[in-house]
N, C-alpha and C positions, 0 to 999 in steps of 0.2 A: 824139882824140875817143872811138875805141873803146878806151881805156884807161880816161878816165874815167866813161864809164860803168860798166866792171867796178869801178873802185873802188866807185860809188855799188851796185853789187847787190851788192857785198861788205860794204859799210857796210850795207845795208839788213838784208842776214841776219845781221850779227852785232848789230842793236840787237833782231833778232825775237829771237833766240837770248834777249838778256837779257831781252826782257822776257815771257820762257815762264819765264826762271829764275825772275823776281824772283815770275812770278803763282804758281810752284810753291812759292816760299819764302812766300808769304801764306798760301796754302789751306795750310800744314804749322804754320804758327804759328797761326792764327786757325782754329778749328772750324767747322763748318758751324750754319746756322740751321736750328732745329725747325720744327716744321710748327704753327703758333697755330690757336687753336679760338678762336670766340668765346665769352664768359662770360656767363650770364642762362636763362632759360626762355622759352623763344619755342613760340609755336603752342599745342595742345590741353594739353599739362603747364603751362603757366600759366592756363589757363582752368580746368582742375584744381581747380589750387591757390587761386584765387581761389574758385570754388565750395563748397571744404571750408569756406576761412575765412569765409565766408557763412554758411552752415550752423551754425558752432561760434558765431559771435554770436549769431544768432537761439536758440539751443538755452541760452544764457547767459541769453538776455533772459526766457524763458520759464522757466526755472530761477529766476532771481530775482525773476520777479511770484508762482509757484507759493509760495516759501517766505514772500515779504509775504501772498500770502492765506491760507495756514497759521496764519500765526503769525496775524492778525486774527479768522481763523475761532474759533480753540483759545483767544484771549485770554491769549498770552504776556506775560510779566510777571517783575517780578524778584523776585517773592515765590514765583509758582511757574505752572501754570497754569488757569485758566477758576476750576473750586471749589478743584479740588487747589493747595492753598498749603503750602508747604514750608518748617517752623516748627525752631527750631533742637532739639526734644525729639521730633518727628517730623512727621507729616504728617497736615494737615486736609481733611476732605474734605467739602464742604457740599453738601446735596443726594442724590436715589436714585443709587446705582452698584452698577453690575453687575458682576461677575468672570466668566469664562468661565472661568479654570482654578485652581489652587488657590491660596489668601491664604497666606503664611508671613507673621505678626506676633507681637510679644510680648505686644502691650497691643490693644485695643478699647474705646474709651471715648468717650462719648457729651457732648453738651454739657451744660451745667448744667440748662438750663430746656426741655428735650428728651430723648423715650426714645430705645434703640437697639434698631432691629428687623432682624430677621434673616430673612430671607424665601427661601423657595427653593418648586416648582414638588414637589419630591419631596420630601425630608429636608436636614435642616442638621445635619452632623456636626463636631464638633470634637475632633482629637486631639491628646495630650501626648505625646512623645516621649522618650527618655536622649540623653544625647551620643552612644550607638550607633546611635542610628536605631531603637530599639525602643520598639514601643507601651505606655506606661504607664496612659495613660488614656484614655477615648472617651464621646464625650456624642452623644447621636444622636435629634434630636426627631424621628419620623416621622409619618407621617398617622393611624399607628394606636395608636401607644406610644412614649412617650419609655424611650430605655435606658442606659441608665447603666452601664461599664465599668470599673471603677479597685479597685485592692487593700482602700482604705476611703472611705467616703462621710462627711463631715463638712458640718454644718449648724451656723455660727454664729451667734452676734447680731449688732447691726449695728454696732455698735463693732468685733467682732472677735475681744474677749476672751475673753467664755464661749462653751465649745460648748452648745449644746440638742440635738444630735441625733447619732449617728454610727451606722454600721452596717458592718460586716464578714461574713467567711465562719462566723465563730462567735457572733457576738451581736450583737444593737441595744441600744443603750442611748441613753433620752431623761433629760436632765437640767432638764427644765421645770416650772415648777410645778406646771403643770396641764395636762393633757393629756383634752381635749372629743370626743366623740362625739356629732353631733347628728344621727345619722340614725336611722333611725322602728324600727329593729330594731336597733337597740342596736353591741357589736363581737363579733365570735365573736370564740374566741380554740382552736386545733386543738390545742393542749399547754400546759404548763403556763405562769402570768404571777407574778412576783413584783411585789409590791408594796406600801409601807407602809402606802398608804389608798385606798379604794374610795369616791368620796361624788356620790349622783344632787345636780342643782340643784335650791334651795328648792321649785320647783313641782313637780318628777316624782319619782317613786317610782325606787327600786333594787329590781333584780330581778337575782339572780344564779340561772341555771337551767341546768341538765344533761339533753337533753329524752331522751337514750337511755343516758346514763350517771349513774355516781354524783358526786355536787360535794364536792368533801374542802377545807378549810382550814386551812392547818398553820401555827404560828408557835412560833419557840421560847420567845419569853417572854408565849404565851396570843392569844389572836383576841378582839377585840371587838367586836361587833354591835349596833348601838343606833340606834334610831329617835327623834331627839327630838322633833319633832312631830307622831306618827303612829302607828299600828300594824306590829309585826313579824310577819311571816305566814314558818315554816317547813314545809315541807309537803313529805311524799315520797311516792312509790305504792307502795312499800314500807316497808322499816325506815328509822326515824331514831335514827340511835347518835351521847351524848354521852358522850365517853368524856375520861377523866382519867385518866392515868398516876399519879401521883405527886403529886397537888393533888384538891381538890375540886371539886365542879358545883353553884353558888350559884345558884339562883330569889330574885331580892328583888324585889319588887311588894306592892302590897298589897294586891291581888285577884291568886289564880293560880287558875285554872279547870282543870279537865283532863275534856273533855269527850267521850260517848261509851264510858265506862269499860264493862266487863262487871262484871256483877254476881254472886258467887261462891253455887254452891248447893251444901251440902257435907252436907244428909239431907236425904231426899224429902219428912219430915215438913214442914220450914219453905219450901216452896216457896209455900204459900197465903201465909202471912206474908211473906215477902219482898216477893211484887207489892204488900203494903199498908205495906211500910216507907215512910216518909220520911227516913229519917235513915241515916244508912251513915257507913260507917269506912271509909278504904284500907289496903287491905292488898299489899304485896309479895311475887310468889312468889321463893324461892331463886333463879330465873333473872332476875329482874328486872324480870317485867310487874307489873303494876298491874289491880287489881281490887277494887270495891265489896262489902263485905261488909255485910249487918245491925246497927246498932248496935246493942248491949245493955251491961246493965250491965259485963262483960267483955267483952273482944275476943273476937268472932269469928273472926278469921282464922286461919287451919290452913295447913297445910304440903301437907295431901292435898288441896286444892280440888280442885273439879273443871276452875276455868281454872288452875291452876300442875301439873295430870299434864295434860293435854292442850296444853301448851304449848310 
């Protein structure tokens, strides 16, 4: 009896023994288990996160009514928008616009059956520039004077072709036919004017006057002066010299008056006689005045008058 019980505590600790081995040979083959988290957002990080995404719809929603009432307000369109239409040679614009900073264009042009006005608070300036950015030209209407900047100023017809007008640092020159002054005092002119003809219209007189100087008229092949429906009146508060180089000085009329003359007294004896002449001769002194002499059977006129030494 007490044998077999030591067999069975014998049998008992040798099946404990193995199965400590066999649990020692599991845990050396098989690894042990990690430690599992659960996976997801629980608590305040997903109310979070739900809140942002709240937020970003709403901010979406409000983003694309802002841009439906933009584009409504503006009158987007696939031509272009509201006036501004966007044409394939550039762009139309119907209606006042205003720019707040500067226009760079190459063209300005207006409709057919409509002006283009340029309107500014101050001044409307426009400049022309090089490909380096330097100012070539500048047009500048101000409140008080329009100014004009550019190397030469050219004024055409309305074709294009001919010029009528140009002005530089050295000269103006108009190529019109005619060229009108209708203001009540005529045009001064502060140096000299070339030019082939000088003609008032049928109803008003010409008048060319020098009020503190002398009036000279040069041409190289002669000056001609001719009033044909009217009287020439030359008149100076001094001398009037017509002088010929190299040609003559023709009087042709067929009345020539020369009015005012002196009348030459050359002895004391014929002074009575003279106040009762009617009839005189002109005589020239060596300098070239002109004076009335007594007609008689011979000329009167001498060399010693007394208007050709005191002259």
């Amino acid at each position: 009896m007490e044998q077999s019980t030591t067999l069975d505590i014998e049998t008992l600790k040798i099946t404990q023994e193995q199965f400590i081995l066999a649990s020692q040979s599991l845990h050396l083959q098989r690894p042990a288990c990690e430690a599992v988290y659960p996976v997801g957002l629980y608590g305040w990080r997903k109310r979070c996160l739900y809140f942002f995404l709240l937020l970003l719809m709403v901010t979406m929603i409000v983003n694309l009514a802002l841009t439906v009432w933009i584009i409504k307000v503006m009158n987007f369109s696939m031509d272009g928008m509201g006036n501004l239409q966007l044409k394939e040679d550039g762009i139309r614009l119907e209606g006042i616009s205003e720019f707040l900073s500067p226009l760079y264009v190459s063209e300005i042009q207006s409709r057919r059956d409509s002006v283009l006005v340029l309107r500014s608070e101050k001044n409307v300036t426009m400049n022309a520039r090089n490909s380096q950015g330097q100012l070539t030209g500048q047009l500048t209407v101000g409140p008080e004077a329009v100014e004009a900047q550019s190397q030469r100023l050219e004024v055409r017809s309305r074709d294009g072709d001919r010029l009528l007008f140009t002005a530089d640092e050295e000269e103006i020159i108009m190529t019109t036919e005619k060229f009108i002054v209708t203001g009540s005092e005529g045009a001064m002119f502060g140096h000299s004017i070339e030019t082939p003809l000088i003609q008032a219209s049928a109803s008003d007189d010409l008048k060319l006057e020098s009020p503190t100087r002398t009036l000279t008229m040069e041409a190289p092949r002669g000056v001609e002066v001719s009033a044909a429906k009217g009287t020439l009146k030359v008149s100076g508060r001094k001398d009037l010299q017509l002088q010929s180089t190299e040609g003559e000085i023709l009087l042709d009329a067929s009345t020539i008056q020369l009015g005012s003359l002196p009348v030459g007294v050359y002895t004391a004896s014929t002074t009575q006689a003279a106040q009762d002449q009617n009839i005189y001769e002109v005589c020239v002194c060596p300098s070239g005045k002109l004076y009335l002499s007594p007609a008689e059977s011979s000329s009167t006129c001498q060399a010693m008058s007394n208007i050709c030494l005191w002259s």
